[in-house]
PQR file of N, CA, C, O and H, with PARSE charges and radii, in Angstrom:
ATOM      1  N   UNK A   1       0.850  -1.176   0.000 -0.4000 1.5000
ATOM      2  CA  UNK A   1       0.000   0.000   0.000 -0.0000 2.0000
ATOM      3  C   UNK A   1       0.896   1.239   0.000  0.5500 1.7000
ATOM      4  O   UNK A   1       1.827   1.269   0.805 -0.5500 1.4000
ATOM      5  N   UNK A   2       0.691   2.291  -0.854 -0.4000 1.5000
ATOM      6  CA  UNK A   2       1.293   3.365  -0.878 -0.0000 2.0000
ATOM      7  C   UNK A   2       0.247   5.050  -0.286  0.5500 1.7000
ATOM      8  O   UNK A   2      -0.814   5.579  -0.617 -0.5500 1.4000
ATOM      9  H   UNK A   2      -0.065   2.267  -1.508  0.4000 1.0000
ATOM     10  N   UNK A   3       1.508   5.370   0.858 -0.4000 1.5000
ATOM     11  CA  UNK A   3       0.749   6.650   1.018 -0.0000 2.0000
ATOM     12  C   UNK A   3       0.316   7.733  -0.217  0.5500 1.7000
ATOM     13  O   UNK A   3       0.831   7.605  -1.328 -0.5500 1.4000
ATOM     14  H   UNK A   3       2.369   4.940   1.128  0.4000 1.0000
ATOM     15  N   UNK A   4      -0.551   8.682   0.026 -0.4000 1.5000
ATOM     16  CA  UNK A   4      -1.121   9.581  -0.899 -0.0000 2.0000
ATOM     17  C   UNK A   4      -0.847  10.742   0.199  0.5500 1.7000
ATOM     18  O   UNK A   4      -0.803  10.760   1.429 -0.5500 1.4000
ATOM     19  H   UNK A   4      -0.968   8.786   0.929  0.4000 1.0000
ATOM     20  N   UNK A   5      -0.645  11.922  -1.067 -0.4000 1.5000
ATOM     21  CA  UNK A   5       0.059  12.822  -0.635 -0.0000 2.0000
ATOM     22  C   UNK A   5      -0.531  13.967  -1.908  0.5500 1.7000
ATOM     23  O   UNK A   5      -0.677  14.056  -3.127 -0.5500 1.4000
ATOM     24  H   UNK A   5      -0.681  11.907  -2.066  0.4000 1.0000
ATOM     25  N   UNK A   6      -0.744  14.769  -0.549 -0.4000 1.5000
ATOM     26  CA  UNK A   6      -1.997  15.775  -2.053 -0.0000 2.0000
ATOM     27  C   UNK A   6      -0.717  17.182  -1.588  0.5500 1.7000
ATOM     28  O   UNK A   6      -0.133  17.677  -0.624 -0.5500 1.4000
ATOM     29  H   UNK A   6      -0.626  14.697   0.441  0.4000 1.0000
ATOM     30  N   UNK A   7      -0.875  17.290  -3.082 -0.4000 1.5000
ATOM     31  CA  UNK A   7       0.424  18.530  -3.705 -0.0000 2.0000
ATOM     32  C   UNK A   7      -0.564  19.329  -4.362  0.5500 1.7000
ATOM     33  O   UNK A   7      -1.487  18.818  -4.997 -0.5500 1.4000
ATOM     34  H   UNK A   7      -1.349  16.887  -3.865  0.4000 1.0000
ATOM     35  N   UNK A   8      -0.385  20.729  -4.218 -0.4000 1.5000
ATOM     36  CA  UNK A   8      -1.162  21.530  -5.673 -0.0000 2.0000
ATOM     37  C   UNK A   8      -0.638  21.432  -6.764  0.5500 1.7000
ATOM     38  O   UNK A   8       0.584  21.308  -6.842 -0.5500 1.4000
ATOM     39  H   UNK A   8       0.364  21.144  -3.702  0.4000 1.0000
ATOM     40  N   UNK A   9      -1.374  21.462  -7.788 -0.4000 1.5000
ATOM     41  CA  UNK A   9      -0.890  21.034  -9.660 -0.0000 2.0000
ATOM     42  C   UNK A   9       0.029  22.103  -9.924  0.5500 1.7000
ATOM     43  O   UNK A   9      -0.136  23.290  -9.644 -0.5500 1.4000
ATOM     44  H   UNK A   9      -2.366  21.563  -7.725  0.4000 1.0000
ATOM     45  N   UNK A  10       1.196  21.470 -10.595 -0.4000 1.5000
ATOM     46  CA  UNK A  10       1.667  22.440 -11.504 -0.0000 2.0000
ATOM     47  C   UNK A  10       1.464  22.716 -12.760  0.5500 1.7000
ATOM     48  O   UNK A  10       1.506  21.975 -13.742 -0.5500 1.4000
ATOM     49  H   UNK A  10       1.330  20.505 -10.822  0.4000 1.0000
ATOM     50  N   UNK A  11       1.111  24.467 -12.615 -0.4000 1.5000
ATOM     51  CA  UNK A  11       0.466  25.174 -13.823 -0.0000 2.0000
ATOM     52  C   UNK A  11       1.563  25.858 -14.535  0.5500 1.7000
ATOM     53  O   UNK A  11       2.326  26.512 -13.824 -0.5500 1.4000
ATOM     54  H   UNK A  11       1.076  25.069 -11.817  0.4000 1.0000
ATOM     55  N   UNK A  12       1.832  25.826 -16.063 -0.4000 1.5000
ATOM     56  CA  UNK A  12       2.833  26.652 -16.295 -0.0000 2.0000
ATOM     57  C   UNK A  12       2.103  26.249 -17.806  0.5500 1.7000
ATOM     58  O   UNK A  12       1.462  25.313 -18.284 -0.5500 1.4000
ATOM     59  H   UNK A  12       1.212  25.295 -16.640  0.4000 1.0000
ATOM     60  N   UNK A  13       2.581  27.455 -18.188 -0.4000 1.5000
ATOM     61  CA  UNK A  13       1.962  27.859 -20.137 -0.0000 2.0000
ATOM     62  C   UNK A  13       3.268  28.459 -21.289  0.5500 1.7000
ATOM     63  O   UNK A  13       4.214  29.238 -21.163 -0.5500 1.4000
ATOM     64  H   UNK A  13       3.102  28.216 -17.799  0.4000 1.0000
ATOM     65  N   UNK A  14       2.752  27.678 -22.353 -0.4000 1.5000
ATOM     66  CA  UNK A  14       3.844  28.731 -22.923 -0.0000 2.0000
ATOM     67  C   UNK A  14       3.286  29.174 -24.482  0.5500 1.7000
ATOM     68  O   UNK A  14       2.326  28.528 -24.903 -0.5500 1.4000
ATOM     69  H   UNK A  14       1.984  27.046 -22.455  0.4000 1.0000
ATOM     70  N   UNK A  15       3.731  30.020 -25.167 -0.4000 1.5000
ATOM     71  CA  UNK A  15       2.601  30.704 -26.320 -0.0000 2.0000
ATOM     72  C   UNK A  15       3.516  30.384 -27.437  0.5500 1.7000
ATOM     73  O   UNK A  15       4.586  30.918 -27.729 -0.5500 1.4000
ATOM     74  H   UNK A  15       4.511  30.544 -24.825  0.4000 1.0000
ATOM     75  N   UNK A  16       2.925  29.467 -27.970 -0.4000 1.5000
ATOM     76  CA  UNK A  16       4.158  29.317 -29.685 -0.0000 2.0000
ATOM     77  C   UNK A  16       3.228  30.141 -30.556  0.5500 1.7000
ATOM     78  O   UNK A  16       2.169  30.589 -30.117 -0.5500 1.4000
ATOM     79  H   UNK A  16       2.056  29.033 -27.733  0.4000 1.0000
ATOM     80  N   UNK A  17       3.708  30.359 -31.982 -0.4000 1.5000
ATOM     81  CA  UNK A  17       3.481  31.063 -33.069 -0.0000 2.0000
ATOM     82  C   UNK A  17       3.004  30.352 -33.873  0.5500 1.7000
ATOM     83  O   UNK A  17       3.420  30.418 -35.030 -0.5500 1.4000
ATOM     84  H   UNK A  17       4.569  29.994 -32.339  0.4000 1.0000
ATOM     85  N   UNK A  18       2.030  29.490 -33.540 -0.4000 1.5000
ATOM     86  CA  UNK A  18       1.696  28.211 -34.380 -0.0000 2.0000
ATOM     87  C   UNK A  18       0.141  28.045 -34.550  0.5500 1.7000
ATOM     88  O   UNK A  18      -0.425  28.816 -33.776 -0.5500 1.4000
ATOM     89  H   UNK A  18       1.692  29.436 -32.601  0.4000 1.0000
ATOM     90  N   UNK A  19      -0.714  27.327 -35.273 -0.4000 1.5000
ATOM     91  CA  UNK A  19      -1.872  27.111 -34.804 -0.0000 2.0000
ATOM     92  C   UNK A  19      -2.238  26.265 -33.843  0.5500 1.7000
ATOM     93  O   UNK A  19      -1.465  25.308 -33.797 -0.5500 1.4000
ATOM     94  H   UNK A  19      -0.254  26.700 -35.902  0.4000 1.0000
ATOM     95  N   UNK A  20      -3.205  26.213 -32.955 -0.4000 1.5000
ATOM     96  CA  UNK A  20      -3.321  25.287 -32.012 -0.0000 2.0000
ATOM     97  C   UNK A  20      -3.276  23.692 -32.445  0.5500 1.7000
ATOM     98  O   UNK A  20      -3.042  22.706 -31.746 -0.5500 1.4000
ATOM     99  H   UNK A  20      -3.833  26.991 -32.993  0.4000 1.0000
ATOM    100  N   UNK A  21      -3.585  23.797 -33.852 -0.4000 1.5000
ATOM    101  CA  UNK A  21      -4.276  21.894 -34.120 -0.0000 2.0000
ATOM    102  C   UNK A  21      -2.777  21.173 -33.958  0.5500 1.7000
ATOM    103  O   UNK A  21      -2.484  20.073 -33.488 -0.5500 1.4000
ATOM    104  H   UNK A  21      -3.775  24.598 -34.420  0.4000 1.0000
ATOM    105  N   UNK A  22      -1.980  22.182 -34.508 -0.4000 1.5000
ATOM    106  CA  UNK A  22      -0.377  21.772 -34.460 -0.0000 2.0000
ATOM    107  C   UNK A  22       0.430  22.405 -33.761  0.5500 1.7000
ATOM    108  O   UNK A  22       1.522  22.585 -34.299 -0.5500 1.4000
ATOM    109  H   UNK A  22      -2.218  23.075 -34.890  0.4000 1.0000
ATOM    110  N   UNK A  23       0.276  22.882 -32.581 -0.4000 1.5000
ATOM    111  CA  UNK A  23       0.751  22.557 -31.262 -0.0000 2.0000
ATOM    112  C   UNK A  23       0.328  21.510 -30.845  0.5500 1.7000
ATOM    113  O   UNK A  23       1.082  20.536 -30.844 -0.5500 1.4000
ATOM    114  H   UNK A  23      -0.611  22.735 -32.144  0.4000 1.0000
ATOM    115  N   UNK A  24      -1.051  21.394 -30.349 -0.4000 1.5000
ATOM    116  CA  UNK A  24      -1.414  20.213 -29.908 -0.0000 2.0000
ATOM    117  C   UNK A  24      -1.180  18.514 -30.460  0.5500 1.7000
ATOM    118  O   UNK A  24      -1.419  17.414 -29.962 -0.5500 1.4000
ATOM    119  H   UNK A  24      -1.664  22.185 -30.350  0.4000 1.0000
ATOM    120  N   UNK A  25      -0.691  18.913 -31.525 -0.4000 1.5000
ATOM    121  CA  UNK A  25      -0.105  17.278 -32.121 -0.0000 2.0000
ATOM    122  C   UNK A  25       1.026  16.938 -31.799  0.5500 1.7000
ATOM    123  O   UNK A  25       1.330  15.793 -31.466 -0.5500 1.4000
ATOM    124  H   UNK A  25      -0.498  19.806 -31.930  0.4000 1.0000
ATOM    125  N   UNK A  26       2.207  18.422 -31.891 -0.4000 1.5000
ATOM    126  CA  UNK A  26       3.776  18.403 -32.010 -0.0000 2.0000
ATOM    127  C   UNK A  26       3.367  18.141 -30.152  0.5500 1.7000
ATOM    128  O   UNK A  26       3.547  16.926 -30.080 -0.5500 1.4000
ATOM    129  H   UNK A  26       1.960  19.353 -32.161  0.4000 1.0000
ATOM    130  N   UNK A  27       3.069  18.460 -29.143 -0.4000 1.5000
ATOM    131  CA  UNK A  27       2.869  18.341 -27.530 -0.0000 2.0000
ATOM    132  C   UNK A  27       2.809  16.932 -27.922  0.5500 1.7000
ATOM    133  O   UNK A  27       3.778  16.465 -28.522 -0.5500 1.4000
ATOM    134  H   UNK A  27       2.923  19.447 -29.201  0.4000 1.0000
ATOM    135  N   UNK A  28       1.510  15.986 -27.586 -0.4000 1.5000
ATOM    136  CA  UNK A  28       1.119  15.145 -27.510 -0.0000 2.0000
ATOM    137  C   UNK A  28       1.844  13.793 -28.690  0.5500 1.7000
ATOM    138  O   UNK A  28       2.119  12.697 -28.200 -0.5500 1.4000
ATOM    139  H   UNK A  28       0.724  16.365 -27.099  0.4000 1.0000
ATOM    140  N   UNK A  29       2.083  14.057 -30.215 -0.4000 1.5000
ATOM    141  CA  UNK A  29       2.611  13.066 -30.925 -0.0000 2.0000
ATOM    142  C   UNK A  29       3.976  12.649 -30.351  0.5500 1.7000
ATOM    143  O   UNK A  29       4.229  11.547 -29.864 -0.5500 1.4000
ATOM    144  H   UNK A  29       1.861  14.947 -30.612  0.4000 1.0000
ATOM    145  N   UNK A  30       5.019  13.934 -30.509 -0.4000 1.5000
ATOM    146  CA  UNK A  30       6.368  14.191 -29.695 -0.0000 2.0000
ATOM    147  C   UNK A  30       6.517  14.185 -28.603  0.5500 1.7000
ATOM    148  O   UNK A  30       7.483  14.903 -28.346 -0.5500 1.4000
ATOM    149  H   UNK A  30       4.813  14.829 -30.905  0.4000 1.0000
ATOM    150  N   UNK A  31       5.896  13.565 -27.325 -0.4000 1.5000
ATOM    151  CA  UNK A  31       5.836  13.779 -25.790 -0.0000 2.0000
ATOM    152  C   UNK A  31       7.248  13.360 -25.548  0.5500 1.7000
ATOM    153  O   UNK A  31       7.876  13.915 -24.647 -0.5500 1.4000
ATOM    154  H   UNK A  31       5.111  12.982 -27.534  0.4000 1.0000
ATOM    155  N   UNK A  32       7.870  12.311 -26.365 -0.4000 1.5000
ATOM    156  CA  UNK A  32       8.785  11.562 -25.515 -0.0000 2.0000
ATOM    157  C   UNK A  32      10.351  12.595 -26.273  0.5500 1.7000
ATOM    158  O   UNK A  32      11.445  12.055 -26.108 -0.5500 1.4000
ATOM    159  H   UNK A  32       7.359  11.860 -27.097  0.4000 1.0000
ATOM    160  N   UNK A  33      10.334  13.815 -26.942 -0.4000 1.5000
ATOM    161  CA  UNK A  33      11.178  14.530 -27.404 -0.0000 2.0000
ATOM    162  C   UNK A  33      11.426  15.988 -26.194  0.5500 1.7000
ATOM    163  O   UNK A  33      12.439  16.686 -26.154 -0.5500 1.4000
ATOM    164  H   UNK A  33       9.446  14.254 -27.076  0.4000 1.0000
ATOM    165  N   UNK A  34      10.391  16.118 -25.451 -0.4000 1.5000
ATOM    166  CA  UNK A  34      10.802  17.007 -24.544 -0.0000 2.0000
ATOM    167  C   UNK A  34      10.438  16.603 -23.102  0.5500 1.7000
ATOM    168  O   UNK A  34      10.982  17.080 -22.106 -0.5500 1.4000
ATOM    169  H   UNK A  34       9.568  15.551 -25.483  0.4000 1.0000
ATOM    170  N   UNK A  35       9.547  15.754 -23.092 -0.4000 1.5000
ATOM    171  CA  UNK A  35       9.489  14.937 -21.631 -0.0000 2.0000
ATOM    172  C   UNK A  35      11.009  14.592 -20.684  0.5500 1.7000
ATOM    173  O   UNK A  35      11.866  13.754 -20.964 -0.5500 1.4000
ATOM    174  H   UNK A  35       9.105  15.366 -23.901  0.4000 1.0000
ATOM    175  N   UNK A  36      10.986  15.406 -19.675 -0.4000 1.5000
ATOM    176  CA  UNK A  36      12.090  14.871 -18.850 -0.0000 2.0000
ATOM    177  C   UNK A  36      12.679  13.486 -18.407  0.5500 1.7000
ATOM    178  O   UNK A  36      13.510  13.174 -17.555 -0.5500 1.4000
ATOM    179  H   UNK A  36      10.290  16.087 -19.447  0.4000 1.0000
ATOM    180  N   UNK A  37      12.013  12.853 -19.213 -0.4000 1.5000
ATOM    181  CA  UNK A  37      12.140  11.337 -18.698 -0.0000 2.0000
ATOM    182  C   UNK A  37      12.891  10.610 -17.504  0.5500 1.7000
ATOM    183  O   UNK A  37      12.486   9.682 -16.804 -0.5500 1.4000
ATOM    184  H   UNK A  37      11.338  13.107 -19.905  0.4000 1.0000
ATOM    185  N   UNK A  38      14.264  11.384 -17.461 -0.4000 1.5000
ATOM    186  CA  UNK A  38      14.965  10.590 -16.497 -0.0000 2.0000
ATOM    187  C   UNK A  38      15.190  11.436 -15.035  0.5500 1.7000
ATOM    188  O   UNK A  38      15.774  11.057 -14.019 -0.5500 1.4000
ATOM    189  H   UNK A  38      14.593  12.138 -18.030  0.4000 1.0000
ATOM    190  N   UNK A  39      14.553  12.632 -15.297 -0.4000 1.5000
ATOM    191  CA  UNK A  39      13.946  13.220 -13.494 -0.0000 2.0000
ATOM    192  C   UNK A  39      13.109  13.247 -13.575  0.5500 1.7000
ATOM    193  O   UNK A  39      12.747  13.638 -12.466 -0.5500 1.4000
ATOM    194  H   UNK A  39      14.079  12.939 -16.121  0.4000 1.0000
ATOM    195  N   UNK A  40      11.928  13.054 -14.385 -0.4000 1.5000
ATOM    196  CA  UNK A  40      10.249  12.683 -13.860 -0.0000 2.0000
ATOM    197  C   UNK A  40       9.423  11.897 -14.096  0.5500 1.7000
ATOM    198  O   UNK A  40       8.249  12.062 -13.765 -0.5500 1.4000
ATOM    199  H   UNK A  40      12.223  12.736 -15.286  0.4000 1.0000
ATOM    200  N   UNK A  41      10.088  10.337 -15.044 -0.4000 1.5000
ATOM    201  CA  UNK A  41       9.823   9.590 -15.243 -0.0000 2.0000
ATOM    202  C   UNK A  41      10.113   8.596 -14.026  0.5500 1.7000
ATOM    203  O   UNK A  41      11.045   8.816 -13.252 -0.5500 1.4000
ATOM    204  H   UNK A  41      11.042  10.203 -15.312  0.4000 1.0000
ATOM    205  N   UNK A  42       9.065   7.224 -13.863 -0.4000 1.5000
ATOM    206  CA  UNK A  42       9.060   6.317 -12.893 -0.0000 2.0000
ATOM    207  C   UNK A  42      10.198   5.420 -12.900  0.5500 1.7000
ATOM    208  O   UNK A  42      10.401   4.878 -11.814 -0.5500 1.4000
ATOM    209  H   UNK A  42       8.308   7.045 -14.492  0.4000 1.0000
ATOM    210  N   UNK A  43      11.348   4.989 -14.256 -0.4000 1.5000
ATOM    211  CA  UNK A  43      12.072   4.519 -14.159 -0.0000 2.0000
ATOM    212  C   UNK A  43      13.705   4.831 -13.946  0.5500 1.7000
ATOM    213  O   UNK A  43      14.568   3.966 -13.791 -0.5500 1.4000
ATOM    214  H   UNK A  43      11.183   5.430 -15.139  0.4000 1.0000
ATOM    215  N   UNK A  44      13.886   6.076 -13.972 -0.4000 1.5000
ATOM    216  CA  UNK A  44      15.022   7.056 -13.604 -0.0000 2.0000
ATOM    217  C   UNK A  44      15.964   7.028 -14.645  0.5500 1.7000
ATOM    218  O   UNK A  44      15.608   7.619 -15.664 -0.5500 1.4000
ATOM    219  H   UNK A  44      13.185   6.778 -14.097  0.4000 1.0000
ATOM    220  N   UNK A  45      17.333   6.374 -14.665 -0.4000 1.5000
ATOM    221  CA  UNK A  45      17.730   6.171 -15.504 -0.0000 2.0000
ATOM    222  C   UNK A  45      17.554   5.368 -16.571  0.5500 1.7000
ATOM    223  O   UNK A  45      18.049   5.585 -17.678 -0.5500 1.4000
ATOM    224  H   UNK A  45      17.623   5.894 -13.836  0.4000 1.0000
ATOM    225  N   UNK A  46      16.709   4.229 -16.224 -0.4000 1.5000
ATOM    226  CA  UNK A  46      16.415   2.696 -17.364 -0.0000 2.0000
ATOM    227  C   UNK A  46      15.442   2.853 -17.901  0.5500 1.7000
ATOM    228  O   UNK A  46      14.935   1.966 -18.588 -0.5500 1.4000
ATOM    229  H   UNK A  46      16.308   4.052 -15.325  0.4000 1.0000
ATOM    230  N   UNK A  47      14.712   4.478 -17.671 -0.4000 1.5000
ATOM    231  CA  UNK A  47      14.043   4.876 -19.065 -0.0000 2.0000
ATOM    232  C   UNK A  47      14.163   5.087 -20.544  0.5500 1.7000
ATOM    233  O   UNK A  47      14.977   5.825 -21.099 -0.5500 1.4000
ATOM    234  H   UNK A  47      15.124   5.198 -17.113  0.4000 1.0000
ATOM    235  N   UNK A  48      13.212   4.317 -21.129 -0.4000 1.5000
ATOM    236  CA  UNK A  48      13.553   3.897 -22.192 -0.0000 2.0000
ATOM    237  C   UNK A  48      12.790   4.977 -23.258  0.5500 1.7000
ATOM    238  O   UNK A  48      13.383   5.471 -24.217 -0.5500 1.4000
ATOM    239  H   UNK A  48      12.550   3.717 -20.678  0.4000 1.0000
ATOM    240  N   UNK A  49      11.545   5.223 -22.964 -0.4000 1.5000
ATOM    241  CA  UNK A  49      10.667   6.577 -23.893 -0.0000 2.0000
ATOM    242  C   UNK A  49       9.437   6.454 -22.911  0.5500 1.7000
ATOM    243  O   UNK A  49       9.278   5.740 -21.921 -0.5500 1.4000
ATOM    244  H   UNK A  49      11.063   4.821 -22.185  0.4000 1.0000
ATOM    245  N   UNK A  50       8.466   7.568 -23.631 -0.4000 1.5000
ATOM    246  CA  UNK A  50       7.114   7.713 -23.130 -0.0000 2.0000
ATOM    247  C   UNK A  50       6.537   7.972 -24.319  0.5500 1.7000
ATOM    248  O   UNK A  50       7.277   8.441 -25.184 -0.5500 1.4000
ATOM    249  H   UNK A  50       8.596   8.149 -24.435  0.4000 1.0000
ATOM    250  N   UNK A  51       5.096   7.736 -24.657 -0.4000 1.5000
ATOM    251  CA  UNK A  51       4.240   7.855 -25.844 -0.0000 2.0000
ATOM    252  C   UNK A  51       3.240   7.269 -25.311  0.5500 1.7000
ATOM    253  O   UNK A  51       3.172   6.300 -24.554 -0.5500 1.4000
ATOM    254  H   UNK A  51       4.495   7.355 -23.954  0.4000 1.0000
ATOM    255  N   UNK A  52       1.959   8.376 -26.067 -0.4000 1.5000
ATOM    256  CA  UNK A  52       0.670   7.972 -25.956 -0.0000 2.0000
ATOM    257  C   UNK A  52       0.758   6.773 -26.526  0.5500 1.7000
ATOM    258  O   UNK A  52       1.333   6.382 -27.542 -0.5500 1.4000
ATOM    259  H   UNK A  52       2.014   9.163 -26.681  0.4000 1.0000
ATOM    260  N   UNK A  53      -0.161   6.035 -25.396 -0.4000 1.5000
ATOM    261  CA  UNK A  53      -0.820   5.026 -26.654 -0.0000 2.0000
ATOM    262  C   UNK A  53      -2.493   5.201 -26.260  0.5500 1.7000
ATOM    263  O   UNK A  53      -2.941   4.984 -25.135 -0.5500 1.4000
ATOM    264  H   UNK A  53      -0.628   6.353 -24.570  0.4000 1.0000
ATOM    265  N   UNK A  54      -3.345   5.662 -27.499 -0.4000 1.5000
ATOM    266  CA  UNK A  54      -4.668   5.842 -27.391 -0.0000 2.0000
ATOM    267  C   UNK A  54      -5.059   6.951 -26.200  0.5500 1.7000
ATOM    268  O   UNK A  54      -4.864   8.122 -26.524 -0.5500 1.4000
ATOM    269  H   UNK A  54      -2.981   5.839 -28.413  0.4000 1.0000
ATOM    270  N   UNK A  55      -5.463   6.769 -25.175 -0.4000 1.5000
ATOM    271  CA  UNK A  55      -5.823   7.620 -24.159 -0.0000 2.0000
ATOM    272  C   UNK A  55      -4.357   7.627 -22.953  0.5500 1.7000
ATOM    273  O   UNK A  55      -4.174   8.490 -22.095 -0.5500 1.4000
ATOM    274  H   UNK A  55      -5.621   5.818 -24.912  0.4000 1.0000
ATOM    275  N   UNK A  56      -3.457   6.403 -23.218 -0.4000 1.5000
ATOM    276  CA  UNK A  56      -3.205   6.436 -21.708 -0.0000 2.0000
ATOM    277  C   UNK A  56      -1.690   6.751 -22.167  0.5500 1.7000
ATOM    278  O   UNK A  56      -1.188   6.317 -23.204 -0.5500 1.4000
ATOM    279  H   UNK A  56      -3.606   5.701 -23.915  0.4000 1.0000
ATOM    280  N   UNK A  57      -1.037   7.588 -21.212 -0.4000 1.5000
ATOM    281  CA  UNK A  57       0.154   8.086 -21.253 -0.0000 2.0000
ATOM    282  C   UNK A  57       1.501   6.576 -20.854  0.5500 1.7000
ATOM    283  O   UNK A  57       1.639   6.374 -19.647 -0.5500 1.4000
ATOM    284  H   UNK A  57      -1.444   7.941 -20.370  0.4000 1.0000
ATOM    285  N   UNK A  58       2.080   5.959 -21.493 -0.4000 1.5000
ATOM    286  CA  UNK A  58       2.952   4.770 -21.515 -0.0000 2.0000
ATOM    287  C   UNK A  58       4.524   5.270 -21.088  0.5500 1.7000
ATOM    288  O   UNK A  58       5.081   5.947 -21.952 -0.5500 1.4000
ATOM    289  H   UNK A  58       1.968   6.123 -22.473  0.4000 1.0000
ATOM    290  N   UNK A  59       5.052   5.088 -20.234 -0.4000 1.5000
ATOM    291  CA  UNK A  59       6.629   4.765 -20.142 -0.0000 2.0000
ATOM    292  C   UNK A  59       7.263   3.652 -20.310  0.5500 1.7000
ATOM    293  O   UNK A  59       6.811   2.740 -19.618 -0.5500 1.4000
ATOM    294  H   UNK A  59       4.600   4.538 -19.532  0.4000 1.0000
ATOM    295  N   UNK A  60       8.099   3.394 -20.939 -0.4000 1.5000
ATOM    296  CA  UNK A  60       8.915   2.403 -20.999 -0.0000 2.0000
ATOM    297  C   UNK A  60      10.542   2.079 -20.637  0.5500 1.7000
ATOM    298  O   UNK A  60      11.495   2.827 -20.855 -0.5500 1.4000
ATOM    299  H   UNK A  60       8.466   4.134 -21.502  0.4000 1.0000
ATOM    300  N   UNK A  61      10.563   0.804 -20.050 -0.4000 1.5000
ATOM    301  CA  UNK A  61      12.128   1.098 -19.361 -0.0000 2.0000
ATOM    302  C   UNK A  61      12.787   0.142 -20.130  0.5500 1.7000
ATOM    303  O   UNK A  61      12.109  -0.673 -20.756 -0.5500 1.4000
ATOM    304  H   UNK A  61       9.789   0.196 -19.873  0.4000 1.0000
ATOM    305  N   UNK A  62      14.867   0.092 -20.220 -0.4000 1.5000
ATOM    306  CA  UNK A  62      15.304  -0.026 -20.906 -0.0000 2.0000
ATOM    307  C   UNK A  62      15.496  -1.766 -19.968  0.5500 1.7000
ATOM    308  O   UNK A  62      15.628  -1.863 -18.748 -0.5500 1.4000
ATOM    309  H   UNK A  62      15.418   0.754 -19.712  0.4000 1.0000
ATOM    310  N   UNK A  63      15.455  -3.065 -21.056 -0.4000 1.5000
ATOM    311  CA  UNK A  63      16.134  -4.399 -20.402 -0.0000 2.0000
ATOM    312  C   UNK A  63      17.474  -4.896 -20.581  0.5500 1.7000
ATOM    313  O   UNK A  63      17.850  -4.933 -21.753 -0.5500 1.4000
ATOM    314  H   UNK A  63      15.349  -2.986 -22.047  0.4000 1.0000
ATOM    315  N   UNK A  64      18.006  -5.151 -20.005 -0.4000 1.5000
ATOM    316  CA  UNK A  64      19.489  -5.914 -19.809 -0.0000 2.0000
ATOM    317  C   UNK A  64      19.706  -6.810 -20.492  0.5500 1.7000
ATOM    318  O   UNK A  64      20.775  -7.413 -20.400 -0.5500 1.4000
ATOM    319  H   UNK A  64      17.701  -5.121 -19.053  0.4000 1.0000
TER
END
């Protein structure tokens, strides 16, 4: 069993020069091109990528 631990969300925005349909693709298609992966991903260093798949946000770690 793991404790829960309520944090307020972090909010932060940023304004590209783009249209939204393609921001919102280059964010979401490309997640795993600016995603911090290896300080805020669950596997630290033996992260391997992150990418949608369908609705649910996927990490993957690297095997030996």
């Amino acid at each position: 069993m793991s404790a829960q631990t309520n944090m307020a969300p972090v909010l932060r925005s940023v304004t590209v020069a783009v249209p939204i349909e393609r921001a919102f693709d280059t964010f979401t298609r490309r997640i795993g091109d600016w995603w911090p992966l290896h300080t805020y991903g669950i596997f630290g260093e033996e992260a391997a990528g992150v990418a949608f798949d369908g609705a649910r946000l996927v990490e993957r770690r690297k095997f030996s």
